[in-house]
Structure formats: C-alpha cells, structure tokens
C-alpha positions in Angstrom: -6.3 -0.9 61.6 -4.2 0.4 58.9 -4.1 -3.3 57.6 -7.5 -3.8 57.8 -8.4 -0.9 55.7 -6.0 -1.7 53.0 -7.1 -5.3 52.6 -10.5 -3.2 52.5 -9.6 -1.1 49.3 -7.9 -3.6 48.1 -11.2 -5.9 48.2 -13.2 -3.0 46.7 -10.9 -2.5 44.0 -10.9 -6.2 42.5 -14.5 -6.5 42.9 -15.0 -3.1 40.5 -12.0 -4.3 38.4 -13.5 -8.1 38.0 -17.1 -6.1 37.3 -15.7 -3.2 34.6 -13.8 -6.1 33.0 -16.7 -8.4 32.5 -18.9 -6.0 31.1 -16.3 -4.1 29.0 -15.3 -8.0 27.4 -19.0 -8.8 27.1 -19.9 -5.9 25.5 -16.5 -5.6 23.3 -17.4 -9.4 22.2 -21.2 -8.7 21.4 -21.7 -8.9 18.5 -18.9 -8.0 16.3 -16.5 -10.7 18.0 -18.2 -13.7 17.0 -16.2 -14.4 14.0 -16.0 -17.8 14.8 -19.7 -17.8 14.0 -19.4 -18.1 10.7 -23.6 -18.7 9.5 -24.2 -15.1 12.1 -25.0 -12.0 10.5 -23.8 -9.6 13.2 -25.2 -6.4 12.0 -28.9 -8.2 12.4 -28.5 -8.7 16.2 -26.4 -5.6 17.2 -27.7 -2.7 18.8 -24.9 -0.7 18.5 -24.9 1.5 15.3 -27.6 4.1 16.2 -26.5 5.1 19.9 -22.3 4.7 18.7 -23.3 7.5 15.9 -25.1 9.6 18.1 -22.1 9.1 20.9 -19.6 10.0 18.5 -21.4 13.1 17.2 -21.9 14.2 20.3 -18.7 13.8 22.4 -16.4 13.4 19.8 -17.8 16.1 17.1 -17.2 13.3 14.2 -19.6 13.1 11.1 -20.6 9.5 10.1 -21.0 7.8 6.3 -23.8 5.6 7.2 -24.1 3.3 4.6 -19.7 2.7 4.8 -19.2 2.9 8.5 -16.0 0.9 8.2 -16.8 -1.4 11.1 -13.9 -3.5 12.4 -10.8 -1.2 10.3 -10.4 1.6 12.9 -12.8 3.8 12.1 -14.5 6.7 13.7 -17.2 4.1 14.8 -14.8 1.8 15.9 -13.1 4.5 18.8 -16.6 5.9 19.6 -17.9 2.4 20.6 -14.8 1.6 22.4 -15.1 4.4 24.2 -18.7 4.3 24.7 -18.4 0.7 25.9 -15.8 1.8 28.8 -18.5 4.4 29.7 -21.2 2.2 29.9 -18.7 -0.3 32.0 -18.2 2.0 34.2 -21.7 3.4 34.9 -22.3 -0.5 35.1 -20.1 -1.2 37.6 -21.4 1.6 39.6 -24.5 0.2 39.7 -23.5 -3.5 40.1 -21.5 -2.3 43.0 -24.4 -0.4 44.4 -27.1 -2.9 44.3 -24.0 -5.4 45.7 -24.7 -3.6 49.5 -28.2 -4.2 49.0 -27.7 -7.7 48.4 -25.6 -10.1 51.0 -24.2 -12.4 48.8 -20.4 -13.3 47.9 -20.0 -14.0 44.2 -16.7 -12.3 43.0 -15.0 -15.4 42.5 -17.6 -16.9 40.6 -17.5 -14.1 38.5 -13.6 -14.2 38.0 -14.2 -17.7 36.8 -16.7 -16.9 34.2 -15.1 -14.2 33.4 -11.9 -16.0 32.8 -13.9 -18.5 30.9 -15.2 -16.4 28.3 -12.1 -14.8 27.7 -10.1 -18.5 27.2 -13.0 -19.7 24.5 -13.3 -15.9 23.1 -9.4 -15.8 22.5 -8.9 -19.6 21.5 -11.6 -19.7 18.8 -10.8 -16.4 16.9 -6.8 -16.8 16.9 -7.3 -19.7 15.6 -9.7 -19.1 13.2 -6.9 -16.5 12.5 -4.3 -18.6 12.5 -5.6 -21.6 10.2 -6.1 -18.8 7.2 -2.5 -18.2 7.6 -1.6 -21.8 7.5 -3.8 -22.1 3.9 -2.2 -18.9 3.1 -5.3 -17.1 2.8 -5.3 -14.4 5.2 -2.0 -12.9 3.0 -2.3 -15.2 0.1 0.4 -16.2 -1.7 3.2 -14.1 -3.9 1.4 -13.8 -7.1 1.7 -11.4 -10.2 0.1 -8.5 -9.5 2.2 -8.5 -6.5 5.5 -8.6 -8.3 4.8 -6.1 -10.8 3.5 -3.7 -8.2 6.3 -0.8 -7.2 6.6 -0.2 -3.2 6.1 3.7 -4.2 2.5 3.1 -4.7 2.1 1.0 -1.6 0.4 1.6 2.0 2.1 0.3 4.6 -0.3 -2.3 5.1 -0.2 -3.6 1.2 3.6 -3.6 1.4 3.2 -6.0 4.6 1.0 -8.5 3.3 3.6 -8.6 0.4 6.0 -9.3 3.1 4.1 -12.1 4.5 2.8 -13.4 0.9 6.5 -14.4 0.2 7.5 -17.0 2.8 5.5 -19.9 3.0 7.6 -20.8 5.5 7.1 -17.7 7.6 3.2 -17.2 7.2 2.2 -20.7 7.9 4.7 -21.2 10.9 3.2 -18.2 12.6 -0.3 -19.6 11.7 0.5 -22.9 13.8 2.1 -20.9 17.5 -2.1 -19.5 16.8 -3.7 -21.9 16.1 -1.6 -24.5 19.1 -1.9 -21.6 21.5 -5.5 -21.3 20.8 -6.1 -25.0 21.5 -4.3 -25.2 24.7 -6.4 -22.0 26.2 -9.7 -24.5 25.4 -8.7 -26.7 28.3 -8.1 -24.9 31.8 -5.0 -27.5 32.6 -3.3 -26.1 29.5 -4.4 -22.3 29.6 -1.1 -20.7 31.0 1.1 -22.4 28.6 -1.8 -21.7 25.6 -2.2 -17.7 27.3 1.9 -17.3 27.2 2.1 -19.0 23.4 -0.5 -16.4 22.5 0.7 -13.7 24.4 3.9 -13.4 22.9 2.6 -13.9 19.2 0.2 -11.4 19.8 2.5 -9.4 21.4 4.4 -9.2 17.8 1.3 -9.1 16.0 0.4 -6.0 17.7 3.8 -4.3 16.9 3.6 -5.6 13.2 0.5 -3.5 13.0 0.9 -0.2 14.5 4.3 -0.5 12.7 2.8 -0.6 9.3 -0.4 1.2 10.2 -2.6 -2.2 9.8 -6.1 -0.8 9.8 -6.9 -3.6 12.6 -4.6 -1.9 15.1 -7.6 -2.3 17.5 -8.5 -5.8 17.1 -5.3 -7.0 17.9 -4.4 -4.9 20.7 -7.9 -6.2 22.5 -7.2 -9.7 21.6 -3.6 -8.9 23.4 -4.7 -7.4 26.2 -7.3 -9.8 27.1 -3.9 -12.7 26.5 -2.4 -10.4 29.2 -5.3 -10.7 31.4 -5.2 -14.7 31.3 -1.7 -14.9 32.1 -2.4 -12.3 35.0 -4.3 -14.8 36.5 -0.9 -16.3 37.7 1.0 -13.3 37.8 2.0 -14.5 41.6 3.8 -17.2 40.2 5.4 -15.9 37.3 6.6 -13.0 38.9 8.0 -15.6 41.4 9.3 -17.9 38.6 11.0 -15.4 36.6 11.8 -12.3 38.2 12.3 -13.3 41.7 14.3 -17.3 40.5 12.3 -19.3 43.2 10.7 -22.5 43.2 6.6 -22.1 42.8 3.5 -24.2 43.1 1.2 -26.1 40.7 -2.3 -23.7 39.9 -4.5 -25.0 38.1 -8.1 -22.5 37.0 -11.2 -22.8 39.1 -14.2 -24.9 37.2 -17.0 -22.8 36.2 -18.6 -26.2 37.2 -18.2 -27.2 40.4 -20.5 -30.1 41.2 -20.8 -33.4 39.5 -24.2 -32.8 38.2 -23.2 -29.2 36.6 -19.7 -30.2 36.0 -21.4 -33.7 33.2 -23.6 -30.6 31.8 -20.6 -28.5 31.1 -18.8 -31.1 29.4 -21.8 -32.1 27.0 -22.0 -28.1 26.3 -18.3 -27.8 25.1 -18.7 -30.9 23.6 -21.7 -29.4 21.4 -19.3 -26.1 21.1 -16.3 -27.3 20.0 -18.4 -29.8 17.3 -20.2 -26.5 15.7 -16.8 -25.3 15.5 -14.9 -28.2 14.1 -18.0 -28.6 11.3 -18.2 -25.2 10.2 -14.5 -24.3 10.1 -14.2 -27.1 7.6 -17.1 -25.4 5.5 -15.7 -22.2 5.8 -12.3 -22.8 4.9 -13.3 -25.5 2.6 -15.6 -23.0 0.6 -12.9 -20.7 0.6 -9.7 -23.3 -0.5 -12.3 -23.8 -3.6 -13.0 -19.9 -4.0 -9.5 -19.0 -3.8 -6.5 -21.3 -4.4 -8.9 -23.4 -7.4 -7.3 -22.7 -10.9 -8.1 -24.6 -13.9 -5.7 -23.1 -16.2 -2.4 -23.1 -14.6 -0.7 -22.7 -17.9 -1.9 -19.6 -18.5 -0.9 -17.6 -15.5 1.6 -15.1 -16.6 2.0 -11.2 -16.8 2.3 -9.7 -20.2 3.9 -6.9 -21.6 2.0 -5.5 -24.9 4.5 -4.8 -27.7 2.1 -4.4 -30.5 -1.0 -3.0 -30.3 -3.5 -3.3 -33.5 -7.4 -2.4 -33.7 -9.4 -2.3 -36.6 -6.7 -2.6 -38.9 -4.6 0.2 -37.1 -1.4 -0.1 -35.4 -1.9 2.8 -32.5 1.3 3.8 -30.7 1.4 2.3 -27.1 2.6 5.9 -25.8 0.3 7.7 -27.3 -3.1 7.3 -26.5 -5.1 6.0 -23.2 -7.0 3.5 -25.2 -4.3 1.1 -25.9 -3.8 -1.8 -23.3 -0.2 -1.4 -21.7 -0.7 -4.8 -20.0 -2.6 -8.1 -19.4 -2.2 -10.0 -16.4 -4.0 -13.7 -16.0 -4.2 -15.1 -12.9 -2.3 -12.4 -11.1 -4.3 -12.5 -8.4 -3.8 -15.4 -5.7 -6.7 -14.0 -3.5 -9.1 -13.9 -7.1 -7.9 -16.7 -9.3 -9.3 -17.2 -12.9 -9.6 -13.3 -13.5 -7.6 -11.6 -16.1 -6.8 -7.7 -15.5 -6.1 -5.4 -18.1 -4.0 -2.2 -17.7 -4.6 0.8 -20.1 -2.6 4.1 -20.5 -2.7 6.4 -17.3 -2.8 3.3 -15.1 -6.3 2.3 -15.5 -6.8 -1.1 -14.5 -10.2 -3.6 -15.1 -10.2 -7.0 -13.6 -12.5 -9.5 -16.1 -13.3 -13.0 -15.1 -12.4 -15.2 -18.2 -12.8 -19.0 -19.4 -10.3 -20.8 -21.7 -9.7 -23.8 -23.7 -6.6 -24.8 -23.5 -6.6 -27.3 -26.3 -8.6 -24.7 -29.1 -6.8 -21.7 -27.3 -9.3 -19.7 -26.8 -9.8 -17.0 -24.4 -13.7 -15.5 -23.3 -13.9 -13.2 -20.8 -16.1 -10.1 -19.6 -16.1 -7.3 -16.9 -16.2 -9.2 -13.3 -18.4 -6.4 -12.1 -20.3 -5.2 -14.9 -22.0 -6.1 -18.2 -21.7 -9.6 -18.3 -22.5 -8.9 -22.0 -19.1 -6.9 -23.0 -17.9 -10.0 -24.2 -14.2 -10.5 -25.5 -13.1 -13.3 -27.8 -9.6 -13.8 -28.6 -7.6 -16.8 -29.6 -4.0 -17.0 -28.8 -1.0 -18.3 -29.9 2.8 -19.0 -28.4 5.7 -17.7 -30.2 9.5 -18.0 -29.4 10.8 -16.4 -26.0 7.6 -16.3 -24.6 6.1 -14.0 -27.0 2.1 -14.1 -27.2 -0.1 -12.7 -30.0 -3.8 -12.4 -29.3 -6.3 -12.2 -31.6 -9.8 -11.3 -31.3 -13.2 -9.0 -31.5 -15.0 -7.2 -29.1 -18.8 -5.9 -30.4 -17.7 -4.9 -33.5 -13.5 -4.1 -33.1 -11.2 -6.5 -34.1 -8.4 -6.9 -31.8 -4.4 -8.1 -32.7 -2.1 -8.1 -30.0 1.5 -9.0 -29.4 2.8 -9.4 -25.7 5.9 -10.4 -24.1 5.2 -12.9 -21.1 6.8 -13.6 -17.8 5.5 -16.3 -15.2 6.5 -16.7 -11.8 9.8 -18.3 -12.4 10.8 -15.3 -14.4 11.4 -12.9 -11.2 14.3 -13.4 -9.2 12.3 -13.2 -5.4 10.5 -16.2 -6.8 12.5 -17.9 -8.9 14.8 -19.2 -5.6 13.7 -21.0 -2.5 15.5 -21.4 0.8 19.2 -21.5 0.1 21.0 -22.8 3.3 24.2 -22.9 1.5 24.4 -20.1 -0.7 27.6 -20.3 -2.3 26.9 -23.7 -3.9 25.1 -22.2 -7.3 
C-alpha cells in the first residue's frame, strides 16, 4: 500500500513537472527566443509588454522607462516576466491538471516528447547561431585600436571580457565550433546526448563567464543551461549509472514525436523545410554582416594617432590648455564599425565620423556618423619619418594643420606577437 501510494505521487509529480515545464519553455521561447528568426520582428507579435509592466509595478514596486525597456540585458522587465511566466505555469498546470480528471486520456509521454523536442531545436538553433558569430569573430570582434588604447580603470566588467575574448583568435573561434557541433548533434535525436553533454558543459562555463564579469545576459544563458540540463536529464538513469555508480548501461535512444509511417514522412519534409530556412537565412545574415563589419577599403590607413601639433586659423593652441583642441584621432579603431574615424578632444570627449579616402590623392572626407551629414571635413595628409602624420584641412570656414604621431597594430606588444610555443627562441 505504501508502494502503491508513492508510485502515486511520484506519477502526479512528473505529470505537473512535464506540464510547468512545457508551458514555462513555451512561454520563455515566445517571442523573444526566436533569434534564429532573423526576418521576425518580435516586439510586433508579443503580448508581453503591457501585463509584465503592470506585474512588475505591482508585485515588485519597480517603475518602468517605456520607450528603453532594455529587453533581453537583465532588466527589471526581464525578472518581472520571468517571474510572471513561472506564475502563469503554475496557475497553468493547475488547470491542465484539473481538467486532466475530467478527461480519461494518457498523454504525458507524448508530452515529454514534444516537450523534449522543442527544447533540442530551441537550444540547437540559437547556440549555434551563437556560436558561428564567434567563429567570424563577431560576437567579440576582433582586437582593434580603440581596444588597445582603452585603460582597464575605465572598463565594466563586461567590456574588459570581450577585450579578453577579442584577443585570441584561437580561443573565440574554438569555443564558437564545441556550439556550433553541439548544436548540430542536438538536431538529430540519435546524437542528442552527446550534442546535450557538448553543450552542457560549454554552457556551463559560459554561465560562470558571465555572472563572473556581470555580463548583462546572465539570464539568457543560465535558461539556455538549464534547459541543456533538462536534455541530458532525460538519461540521467544511465549516466548516473555510467559515471557515478562504474557499471555497464544500455543503448536509449529518444522517442519520435512521429510515430507512424505516415506522420513520421511528414515530419521529415517539415525539418527538412526548417533546417533549409535556417541554412538560407544564416548565410544572409551573417553574410550582411561579414560585409557590414569586417569590409575595409583602406587598410593602410588604420592607425591611432597622437596629436603633437595642433594649428587652427593660423594659431598654434596649446594641446593642454583648452577643450577644443583634438588630443587624438583614431581610423579604423573599431573592428565592430570599420571605415569610421573617432576623434578625442580635451576632457575625453569623443565623436565617431564615418569618412572616405583616396589613397592615391590622400585625401580624407569625413562627417558626424550620427548627425549633420553636412559638417563636412576635408583634409589631405601626408607621411613623414617615424610615422609622423601632418593633416591639413578646412572645416566651414576654419583651416585646420595637424601633426600626429601614429601607431598601428604591430606597434603594441599584445599584438605585435602570436602564439609562441617555444618562447626562448627570439
């Protein structure tokens, strides 16, 4: 008897567990998951903003900026519709389970299977979406100017890490690759373990990565953890049998959502359609933004520069004396904005310009990237000895003459060495 009630509460349990699950996933996922959708505009099809304000207001005490809610960066909105989505799981699940006694129908395992499902495609697609912007470096971009002349002091923690990860090539793109291999395998349920335990334990760093340098996506990646947890808890039998207990254990294999042969041709042509979507518009997405990011038509011209000489109007004005004076220019500093030019005046302030150059003529034309595309500079430029630079120019009606000292990449010593695996032979 005392058997037959614990297998009892122990059937009860899974069949509210299998139902809060499912409907916290599916409403976690919708509609802010789909990032593998890259031609969706989530905010058009979501339903959450107006009740996760008035849930946060009201429970939490929390007032909203409406028009910056900072979706998706572990905001206020972000923990009130977590939260509200585990309440409105659990009233679900009440209910399901209620109108389950009405009903006499078995369907729990069904439901384990889709919900499984889900969670293998929902994982698989976004780490490796994930994962493929690390292997193009664009997630972290690459080590750039701006980057190097930057001090740690004035660094978040999360800047300071994709510094870290901008440095190694080697690092970021390897780490791309366990994602984006990992994420395959879960796309086929006879590879899903090894895919689920790939992904676990890279997520399981990633997670630790960001709560260690307060990553404003703390969130994301602990969901996208937790659900790898919950597909490799679908053999937890046989791992803790494997591992922990050093005995032999069986093949398993996961159920079909399709289980005849009618159903099972119709789930094939319906991954086949998904995975083609996906194939096609990864390749436009990340093909738009190779072009937007990594395409540089002046090369030769990327270099930081130190002004030494600062002359306007006729007027040599003291570089320490007045906020007016440019204290640097920086030309394709920017791996994540290339073909922009940022100036740095006294105090700090910096404007990013976009610019256009003739290499040949030496010429340089730029203008405010955000802004006036009217306030129009015009310089020409010549190279002296030890990279020296003098610019020459007019802006509306100032004439501009200005002597720099230039450094490139090669000119820092955390770029100006690769791997050494023998590091006494220099």
């Amino acid at each position: 008897m005392i058997d037959s009630k614990a297998s009892h509460k122990v059937t009860f349990f899974k069949k509210a567990g299998y139902r809060f699950l499912f409907l916290y996933i599916v409403l976690y996922i919708y509609p802010y998951g789909f990032e593998y959708i890259q031609e969706l505009t989530t905010s058009d099809i979501s339903f959450w903003k107006g009740m996760t304000i008035w849930f946060g207001e009201t429970v939490f005490g929390w007032e909203f900026n409406t028009s910056n809610l900072m979706n998706g960066f572990d905001s206020k909105y972000d923990y009130s519709r977590f939260t509200l989505i585990a309440v409105l799981s659990v009233i679900g699940t009440a209910i399901w389970l209620f109108i389950d006694t009405k009903i006499n129908v078995s369907y729990t395992q069904k439901l384990k299977v889709l919900l499984y499902t889900i969670l293998r495609y929902h994982v698989a697609l976004t780490l490796i979406i994930y994962g493929l912007s690390k292997v193009f470096m664009l997630q972290f971009g690459e080590m750039d100017l701006n980057r190097l002349e930057g001090t740690i002091g004035n660094q978040n923690g999360m800047r300071y890490l994709w510094t870290f990860m901008s440095y190694s090539e080697f690092y970021t793109k390897t780490s791309g690759w366990i994602e984006v291999i990992g994420g395959v395998f879960l796309l086929f349920r006879k590879t899903t373990f090894i895919g689920a335990f790939i992904l676990f334990i890279a997520m399981a760093n990633v997670v630790l990565i960001d709560i260690g340098y307060d990553v404003r996506v703390k969130m994301f990646a602990i969901h996208l953890f937790l659900m790898t947890l919950l597909l490799l808890a679908y053999d937890y039998r046989r791992i803790l049998r494997f591992f922990i207990s050093n005995r032999a254990t069986k093949p398993s294999e996961l159920a079909s959502l399709f289980t005849t042969k009618k159903s099972k041709k119709i789930g094939y042509v319906l991954k086949g359609v998904l995975l083609t979507y996906y194939v096609v518009s990864c390749t436009t997405h990340f093909s738009d933004r190779l072009e937007n990011q990594t395409t540089n038509r002046y090369p030769s011209l990327t270099s930081y520069h130190t002004v030494q000489l600062f002359v306007k109007n006729g007027d040599t004005i003291p570089l320490d004396t007045s906020d007016r004076v440019w204290k640097t220019i920086s030309i394709n500093g920017s791996s994540y904005i290339p073909e922009t030019l940022m100036i740095t005046k006294g105090g700090g302030y910096g404007a990013n310009y976009s610019f256009e150059a003739d290499t040949l003529a030496k010429t340089l034309r730029f203008h405010p990237m955000r802004g006036d595309t009217n306030d129009v500079y015009q310089f020409t430029y010549k190279t002296l000895a030890d990279k020296a630079y003098v610019f020459e120019g007019i802006h509306f009606e100032d004439t501009l003459w200005i002597q720099t000292k230039a450094k490139t990449l090669k000119d820092y010593q955390l770029t100006s060495r690769g791997i050494k695996w023998i590091t006494d032979l220099e």
